[in-house]
N, C-alpha and C positions, 0 to 999 in steps of 0.2 A: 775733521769737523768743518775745518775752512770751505776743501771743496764740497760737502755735501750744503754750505750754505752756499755755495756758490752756483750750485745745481738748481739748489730751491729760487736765489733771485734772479737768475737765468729763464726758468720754467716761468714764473710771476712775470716779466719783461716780457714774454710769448706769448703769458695768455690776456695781456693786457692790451698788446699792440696793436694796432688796426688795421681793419681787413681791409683796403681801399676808405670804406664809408663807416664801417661799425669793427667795432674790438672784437677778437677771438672772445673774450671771454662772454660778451653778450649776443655772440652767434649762440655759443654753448649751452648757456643759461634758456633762450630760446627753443634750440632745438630741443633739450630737454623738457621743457615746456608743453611744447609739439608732441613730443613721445608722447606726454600723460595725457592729451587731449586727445591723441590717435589710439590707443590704448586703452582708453574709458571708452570710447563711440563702437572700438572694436568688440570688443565686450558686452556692450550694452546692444551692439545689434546682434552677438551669438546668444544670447539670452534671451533674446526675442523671438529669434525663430528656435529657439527650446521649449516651448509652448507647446499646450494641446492648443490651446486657440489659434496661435499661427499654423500647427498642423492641418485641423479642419476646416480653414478658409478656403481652400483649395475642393469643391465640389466631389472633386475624384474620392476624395478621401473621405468626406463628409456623408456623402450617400454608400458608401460602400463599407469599408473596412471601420468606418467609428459605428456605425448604426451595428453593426455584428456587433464589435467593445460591449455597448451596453445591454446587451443581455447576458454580460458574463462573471464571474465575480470578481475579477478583477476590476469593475467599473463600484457592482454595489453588493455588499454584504455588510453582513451585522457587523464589523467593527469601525464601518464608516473610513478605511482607507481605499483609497483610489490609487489604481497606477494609470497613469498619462502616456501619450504615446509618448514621447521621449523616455521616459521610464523603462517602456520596450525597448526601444530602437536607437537609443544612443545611451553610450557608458559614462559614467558620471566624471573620470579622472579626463584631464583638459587634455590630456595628448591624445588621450584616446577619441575625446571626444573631439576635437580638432579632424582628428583622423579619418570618424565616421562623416563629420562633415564636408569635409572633402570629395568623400568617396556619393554621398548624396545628392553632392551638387547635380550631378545626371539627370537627376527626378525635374529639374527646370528645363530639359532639353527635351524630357516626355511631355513636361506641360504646355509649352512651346508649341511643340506637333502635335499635339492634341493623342497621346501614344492609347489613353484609358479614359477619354474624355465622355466616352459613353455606359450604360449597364454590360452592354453590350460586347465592347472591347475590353473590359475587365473582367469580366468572364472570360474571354479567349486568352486571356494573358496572365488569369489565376495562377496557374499549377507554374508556371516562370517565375512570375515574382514570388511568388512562396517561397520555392525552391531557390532562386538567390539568397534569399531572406535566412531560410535555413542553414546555406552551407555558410555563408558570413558567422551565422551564431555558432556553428561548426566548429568553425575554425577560432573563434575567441573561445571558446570553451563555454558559450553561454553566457559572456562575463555582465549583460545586462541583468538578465536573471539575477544574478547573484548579488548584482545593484542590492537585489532586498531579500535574498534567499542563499543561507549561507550552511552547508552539511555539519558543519562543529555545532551550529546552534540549533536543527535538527532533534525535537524529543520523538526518536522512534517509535516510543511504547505509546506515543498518540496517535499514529497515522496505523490504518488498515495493514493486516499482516503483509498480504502483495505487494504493496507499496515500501513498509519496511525494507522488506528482503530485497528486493530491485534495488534502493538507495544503497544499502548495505554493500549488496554484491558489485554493483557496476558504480555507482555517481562516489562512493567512499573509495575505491581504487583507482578511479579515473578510466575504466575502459569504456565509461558513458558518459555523456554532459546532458542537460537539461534539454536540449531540443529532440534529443533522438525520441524522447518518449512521448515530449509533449509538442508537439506540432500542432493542436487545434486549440490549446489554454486559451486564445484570445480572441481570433477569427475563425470563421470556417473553411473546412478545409476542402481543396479542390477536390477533384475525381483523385483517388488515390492508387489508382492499379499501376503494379509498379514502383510502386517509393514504398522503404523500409517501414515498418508500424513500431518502431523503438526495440527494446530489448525483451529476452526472455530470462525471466530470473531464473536460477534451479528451484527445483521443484523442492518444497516441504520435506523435510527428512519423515520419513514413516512411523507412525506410531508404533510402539513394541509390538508384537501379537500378544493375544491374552494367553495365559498359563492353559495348557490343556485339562481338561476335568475330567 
């Protein structure tokens, strides 16, 4: 017991003593201080560029890929929900979303070089960016989709037969995620010759034959 108080007034004597000009302890108190104010700002400006509004400031983006958006219903249907591009294009959980961030920063180095700065070169450069766009959702499984789209909560016997059985067969076992099928949900879609059209469910089991008469 002695020596653990003698541990604690030892550690106290350390964090008390002076760094040259100021106390350990009031560096500490400081830099902790620092973190929450570096920490709030860092935050406060990833949440900023998580906007549709910081999204469509950018021309590129405003004449082209949002003017598509709004003719789709993921802009406007009867229930009055909206998905935003963040909503597409970046996953809600921080690491992931960190993640995509990171991996976007690029898009400042096209803006930079002016890469789609016209109608022009964004039509030459369609069927690429899709196709990055695509295989990224590929490879997470779609995990923005699922942002608000989730198979367990899924009432089948509301969607079209085709649609059922697709979900059933392929997105309920996992040998399909959500892009393979739907590549144009939001924008339109480049020249397509050559890239997959998503999956083929089996065909409808056949109705009986009628009893011979």
């Amino acid at each position: 017991m002695r020596r653990l108080a003698g541990v604690a007034r030892g550690f106290w004597r350390q964090f008390n003593a002076p760094a040259r000009h100021l106390s350990l302890g009031f560096l500490t108190l400081g830099g902790f201080l620092a973190g929450i104010v570096f920490w709030g700002g860092f935050n406060t400006a990833l949440e900023a560029t998580n906007t549709e509004r910081f999204c469509v400031s950018c021309h590129e983006m405003r004449d082209n890929v949002f003017e598509e958006l709004k003719t789709t219903i993921h802009y406007s249907n009867r229930s009055g929900v909206r998905a935003t591009c963040p909503d597409c294009h970046v996953p809600h959980d921080w690491t992931d979303k960190i993640a995509r961030k990171m991996q976007a920063s690029k898009e400042v180095w096209g803006k930079i070089f002016g890469t789609i700065d016209t109608r022009e070169k964004f039509l030459d450069q369609r069927l690429v960016l899709a196709t990055h766009e695509w295989t990224r959702l590929k490879a997470n499984d779609s995990l923005e989709c699922r942002n608000c789209h989730d198979y367990d909560s899924m009432d089948l016997t509301r969607q079209a037969s085709r649609a059922a059985r697709i979900h059933r067969t392929f997105l309920a076992t996992g040998q399909a995620t959500c892009i393979d099928c739907h590549k144009g949900i939001a924008h339109r879609l480049p020249h397509m010759a050559g890239i997959p059209q998503g999956v083929q469910a089996a065909p409808a089991a056949p109705s009986a034959s009628p009893p011979p008469r």
